[in-house]
C-alpha positions in Angstrom: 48.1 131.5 158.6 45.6 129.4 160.8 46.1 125.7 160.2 43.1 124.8 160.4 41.9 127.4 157.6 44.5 125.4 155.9 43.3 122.1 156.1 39.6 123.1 155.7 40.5 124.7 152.5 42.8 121.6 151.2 39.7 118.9 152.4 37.4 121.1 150.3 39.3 121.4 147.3 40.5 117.6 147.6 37.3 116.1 148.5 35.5 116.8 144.9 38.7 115.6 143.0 38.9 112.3 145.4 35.1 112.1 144.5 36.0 112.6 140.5 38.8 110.3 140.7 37.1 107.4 142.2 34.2 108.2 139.4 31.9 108.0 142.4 29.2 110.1 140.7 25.8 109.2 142.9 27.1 110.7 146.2 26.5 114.5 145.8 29.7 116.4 146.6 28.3 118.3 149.2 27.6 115.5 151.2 30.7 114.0 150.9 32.1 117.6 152.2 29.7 117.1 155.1 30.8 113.7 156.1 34.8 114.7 156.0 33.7 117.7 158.5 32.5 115.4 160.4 35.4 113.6 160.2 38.0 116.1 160.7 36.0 118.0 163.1 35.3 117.3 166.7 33.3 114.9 166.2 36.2 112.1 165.2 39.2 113.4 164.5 39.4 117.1 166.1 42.0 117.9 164.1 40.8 121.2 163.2 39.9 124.3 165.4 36.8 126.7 165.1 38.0 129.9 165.6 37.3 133.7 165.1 38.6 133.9 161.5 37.0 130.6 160.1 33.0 131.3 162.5 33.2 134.5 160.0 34.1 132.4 156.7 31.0 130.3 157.8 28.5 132.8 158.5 29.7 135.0 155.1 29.3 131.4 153.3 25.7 131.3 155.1 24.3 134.5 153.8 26.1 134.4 150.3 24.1 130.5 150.1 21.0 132.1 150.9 22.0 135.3 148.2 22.8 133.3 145.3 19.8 130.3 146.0 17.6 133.2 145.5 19.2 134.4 141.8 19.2 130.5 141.0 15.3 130.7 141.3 13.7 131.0 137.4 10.3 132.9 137.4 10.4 132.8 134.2 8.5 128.9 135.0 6.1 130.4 136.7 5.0 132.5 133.9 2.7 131.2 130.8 4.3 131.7 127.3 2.7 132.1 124.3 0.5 129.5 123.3 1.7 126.8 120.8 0.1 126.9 117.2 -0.1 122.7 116.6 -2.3 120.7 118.0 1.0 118.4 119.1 2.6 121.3 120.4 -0.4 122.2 122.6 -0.7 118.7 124.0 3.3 118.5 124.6 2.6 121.8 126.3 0.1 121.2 128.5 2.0 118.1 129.7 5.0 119.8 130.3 3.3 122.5 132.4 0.5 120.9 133.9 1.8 122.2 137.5 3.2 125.2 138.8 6.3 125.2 141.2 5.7 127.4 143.4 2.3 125.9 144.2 3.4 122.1 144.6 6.4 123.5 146.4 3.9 125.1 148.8 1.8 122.0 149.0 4.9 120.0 149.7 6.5 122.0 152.6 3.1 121.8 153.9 3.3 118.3 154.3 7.1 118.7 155.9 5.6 121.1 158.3 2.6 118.6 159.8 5.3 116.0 159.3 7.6 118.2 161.9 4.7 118.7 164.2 3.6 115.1 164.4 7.2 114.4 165.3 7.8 117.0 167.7 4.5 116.3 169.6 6.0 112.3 169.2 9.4 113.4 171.0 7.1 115.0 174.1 5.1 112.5 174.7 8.0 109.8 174.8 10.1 112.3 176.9 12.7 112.4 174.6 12.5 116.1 174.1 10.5 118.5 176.0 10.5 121.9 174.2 8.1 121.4 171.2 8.4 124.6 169.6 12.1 124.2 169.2 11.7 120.8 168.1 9.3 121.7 165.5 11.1 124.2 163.9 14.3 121.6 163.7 11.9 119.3 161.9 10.6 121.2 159.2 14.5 122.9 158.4 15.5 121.8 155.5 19.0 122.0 154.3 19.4 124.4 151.7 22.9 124.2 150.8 23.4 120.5 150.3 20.4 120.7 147.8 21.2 123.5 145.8 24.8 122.3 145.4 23.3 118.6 144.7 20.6 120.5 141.8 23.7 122.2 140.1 25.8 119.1 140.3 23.0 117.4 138.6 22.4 120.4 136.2 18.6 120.3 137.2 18.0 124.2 138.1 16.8 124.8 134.4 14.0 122.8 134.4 10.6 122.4 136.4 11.4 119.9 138.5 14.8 121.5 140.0 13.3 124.5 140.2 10.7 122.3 142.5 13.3 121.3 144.8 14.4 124.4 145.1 11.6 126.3 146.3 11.0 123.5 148.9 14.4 124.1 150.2 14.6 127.7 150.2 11.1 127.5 151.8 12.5 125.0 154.5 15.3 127.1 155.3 13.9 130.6 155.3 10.9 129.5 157.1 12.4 127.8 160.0 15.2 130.8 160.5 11.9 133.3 160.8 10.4 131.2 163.5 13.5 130.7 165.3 13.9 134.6 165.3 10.6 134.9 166.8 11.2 131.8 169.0 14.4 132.9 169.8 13.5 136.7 170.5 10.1 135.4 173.1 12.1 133.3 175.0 14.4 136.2 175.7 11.7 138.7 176.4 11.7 140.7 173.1 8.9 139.8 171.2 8.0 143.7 171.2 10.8 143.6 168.4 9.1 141.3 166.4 7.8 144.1 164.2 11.0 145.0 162.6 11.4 141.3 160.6 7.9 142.3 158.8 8.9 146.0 158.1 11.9 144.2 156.9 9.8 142.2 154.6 8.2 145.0 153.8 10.8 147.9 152.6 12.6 144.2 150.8 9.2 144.2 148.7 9.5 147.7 147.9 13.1 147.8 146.8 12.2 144.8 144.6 9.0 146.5 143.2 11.2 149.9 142.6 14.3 148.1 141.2 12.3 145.5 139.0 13.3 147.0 135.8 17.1 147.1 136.7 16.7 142.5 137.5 14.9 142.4 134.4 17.8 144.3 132.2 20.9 142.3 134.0 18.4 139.0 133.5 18.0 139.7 129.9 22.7 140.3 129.6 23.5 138.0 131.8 
């Protein structure tokens, strides 16, 4: 077996029980992960080797990430119940839900966006970097994994405010990976492909439409 498959596994299985033991509890465990990559990688250390086997471990771990952040997402919050009877009730109601997720989500990544673009346009006028598309979209990417992992640590996903987060970074990571694609595909002369991400988009919406009973049912019995 690969060694470094074997140390990668060990560092990931150690590093939360190092992080348990220690009872270091506000340092999210997939940061520390991050930072003993960083460490063993070849960055520091070099002690372990990308290779064939462990580049597809990473890209399977990438798109089941992006899979199971979209199950973790609750529209249930974006729904409005049935209206309390009590005057109490009302008011405690109407405080608890006087915003919707998905909107302040929107309105946030919004401002990470103009955020991006003021400092991309910042990093080309200093010199520092050149290519402002590129720069934008690394500014505005947000890191979805090391949220989501931090929101279940924290056991925050069942309420409003995780479910906040959460659309802010699965907006900051979709986003960004779309505009790469495009930046990506005109910088190499096939922009004519384009077309294919929204018919993509499209037949996903369809499927989802068709299937919607079948989500609702496994919802209901999970």
């Amino acid at each position: 077996m690969n060694l470094s498959l074997i140390i990668v596994t060990f560092a990931a299985l150690a590093t939360p029980l190092l992080l348990a033991r220690l009872k270091i509890s506000t340092l999210p465990t997939a940061v520390a992960e991050i930072a003993v990559g960083i460490i063993l990688g070849k960055s520091l250390l070099n002690i372990v080797k990308t290779g064939v086997f462990l580049n597809f471990l990473a890209t399977l771990g990438v798109v089941l990430l992006i899979f199971l952040s979209g199950m973790e997402i609750d529209f249930s919050l974006f729904k409005k119940g049935n209206q309390p009877q009590t005057p109490l009730a009302k008011k405690q109601a109407a405080q608890a839900n006087n915003y919707s997720p998905l909107k302040l989500a929107i309105q946030a990544y919004g401002a990470v966006i103009i955020s991006a673009i003021g400092l991309a346009l910042l990093f080309k006028w200093s010199g520092l970097y050149q290519n402002f598309w590129l720069a934008a979209i690394l500014f505005a990417t947000i890191a979805l994994g090391v949220v989501i992992a931090a929101l279940k640590e924290k056991e925050l996903l069942n309420n409003r405010f995780g479910q906040t987060l959460l659309l802010i970074a699965v907006l900051g990571e979709v986003i960004p990976m779309l505009a790469l694609t495009a930046f990506a595909s005109i910088y190499a002369g096939h922009a004519q492909h384009l077309w294919l991400i929204l018919l993509l988009f499209i037949a996903a919406a369809f499927l989802f439409r068709r299937f919607q009973a079948f989500f609702d049912f496994f919802t209901k019995n999970q």
